[in-house]
C-alpha positions as CSV (number, residue, x, y, z in Angstrom):
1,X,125.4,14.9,-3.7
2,X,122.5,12.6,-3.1
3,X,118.9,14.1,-2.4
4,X,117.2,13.5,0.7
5,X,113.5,14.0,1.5
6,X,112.2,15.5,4.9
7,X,110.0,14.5,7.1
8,X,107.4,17.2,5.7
9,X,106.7,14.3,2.3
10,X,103.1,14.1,2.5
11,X,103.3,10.6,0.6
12,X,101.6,11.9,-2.6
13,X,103.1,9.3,-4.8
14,X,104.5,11.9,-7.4
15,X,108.4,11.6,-7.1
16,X,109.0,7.7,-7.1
17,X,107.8,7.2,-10.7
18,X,110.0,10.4,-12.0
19,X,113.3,8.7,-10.5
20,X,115.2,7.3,-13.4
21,X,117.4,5.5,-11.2
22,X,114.5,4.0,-8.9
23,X,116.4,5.6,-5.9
24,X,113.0,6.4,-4.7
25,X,111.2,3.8,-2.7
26,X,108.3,3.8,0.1
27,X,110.3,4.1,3.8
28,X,108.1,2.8,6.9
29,X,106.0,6.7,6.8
30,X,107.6,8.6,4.3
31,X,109.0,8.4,1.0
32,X,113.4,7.9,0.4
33,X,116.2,8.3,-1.9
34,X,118.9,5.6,-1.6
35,X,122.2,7.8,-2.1
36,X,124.0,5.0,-3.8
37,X,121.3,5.6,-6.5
38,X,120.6,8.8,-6.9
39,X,122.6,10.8,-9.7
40,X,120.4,14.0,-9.0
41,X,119.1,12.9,-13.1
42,X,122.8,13.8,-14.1
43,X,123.2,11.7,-17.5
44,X,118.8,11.8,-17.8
45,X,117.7,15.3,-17.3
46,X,119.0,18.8,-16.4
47,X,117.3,19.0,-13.4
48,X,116.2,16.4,-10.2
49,X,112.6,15.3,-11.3
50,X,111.7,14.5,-7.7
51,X,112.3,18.4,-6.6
52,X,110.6,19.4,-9.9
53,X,107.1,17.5,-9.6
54,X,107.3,17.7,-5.3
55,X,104.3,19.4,-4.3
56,X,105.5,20.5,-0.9
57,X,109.1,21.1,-1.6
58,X,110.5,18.3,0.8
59,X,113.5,17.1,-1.4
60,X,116.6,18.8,0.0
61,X,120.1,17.8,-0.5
62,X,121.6,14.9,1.5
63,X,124.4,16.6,3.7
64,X,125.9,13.4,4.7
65,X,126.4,12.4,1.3
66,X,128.6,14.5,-0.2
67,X,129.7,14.3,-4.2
68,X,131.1,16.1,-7.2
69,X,129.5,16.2,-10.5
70,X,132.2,13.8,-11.7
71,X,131.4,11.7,-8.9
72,X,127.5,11.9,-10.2
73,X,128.6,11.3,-13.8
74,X,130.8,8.3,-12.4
75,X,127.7,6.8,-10.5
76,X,125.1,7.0,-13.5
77,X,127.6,5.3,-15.6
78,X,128.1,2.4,-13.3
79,X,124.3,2.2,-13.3
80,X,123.2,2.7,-16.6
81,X,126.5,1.2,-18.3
82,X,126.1,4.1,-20.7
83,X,129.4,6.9,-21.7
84,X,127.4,9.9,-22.6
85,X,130.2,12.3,-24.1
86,X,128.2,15.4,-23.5
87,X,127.5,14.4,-19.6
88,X,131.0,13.3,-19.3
89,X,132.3,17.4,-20.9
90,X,130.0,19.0,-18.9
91,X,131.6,17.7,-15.8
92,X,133.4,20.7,-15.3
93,X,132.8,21.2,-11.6
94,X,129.7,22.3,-11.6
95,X,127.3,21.8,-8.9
96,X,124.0,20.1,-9.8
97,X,123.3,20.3,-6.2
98,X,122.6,24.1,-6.4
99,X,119.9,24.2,-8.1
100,X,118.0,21.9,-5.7
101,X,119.1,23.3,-2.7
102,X,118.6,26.8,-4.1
103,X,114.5,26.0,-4.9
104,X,114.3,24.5,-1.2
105,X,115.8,27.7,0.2
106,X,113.0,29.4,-1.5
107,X,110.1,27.5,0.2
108,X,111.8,28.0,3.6
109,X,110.6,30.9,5.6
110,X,113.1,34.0,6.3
């Protein structure tokens, strides 16, 4: 799955630099992630960087674009041009998406 970020991004200029895809770019107000882009750092780090360094928790994931972690692995690879062995075993079905959405259910209010 793609990340998306909400209309509660207070344009602090923290999560484009940490994209290692440069999916992040400056919309017309608020920051966005271009889904065709964004791996959610599958192949680059264990974790999205964007939901890691986000101040105000605003980087959810992207409903509408719906993908497995194969389908992640698959995208970085057409982007980077790099097999990574150890990203391509660990594409067991596991969700990267969780992790995400489980740190913005946390800042949402019971």
């Amino acid at each position: 799955m793609a990340l998306l970020i909400t209309d509660q991004c207070i344009n602090c200029d923290v999560c484009e630099p940490e994209c290692p895809n440069e999916a992040i770019y400056m919309g017309t107000e608020i920051y966005e992630i271009e889904p065709g882009k964004c791996t959610e750092c599958v192949g680059h780090f264990d974790t999205p960087q964007c939901v890691e360094v986000c101040p105000v928790e605003c980087i959810l994931v992207n409903p509408e674009w719906q993908e497995s972690k194969d389908d992640l692995v698959a995208k970085y690879r057409q982007l980077t041009g790099k097999f990574d062995a150890a990203i391509a075993a660990s594409a067991d079905g596991a969700d990267l998406a969780v992790g995400a959405q489980a740190k913005a259910n946390s800042a949402s209010p019971a």
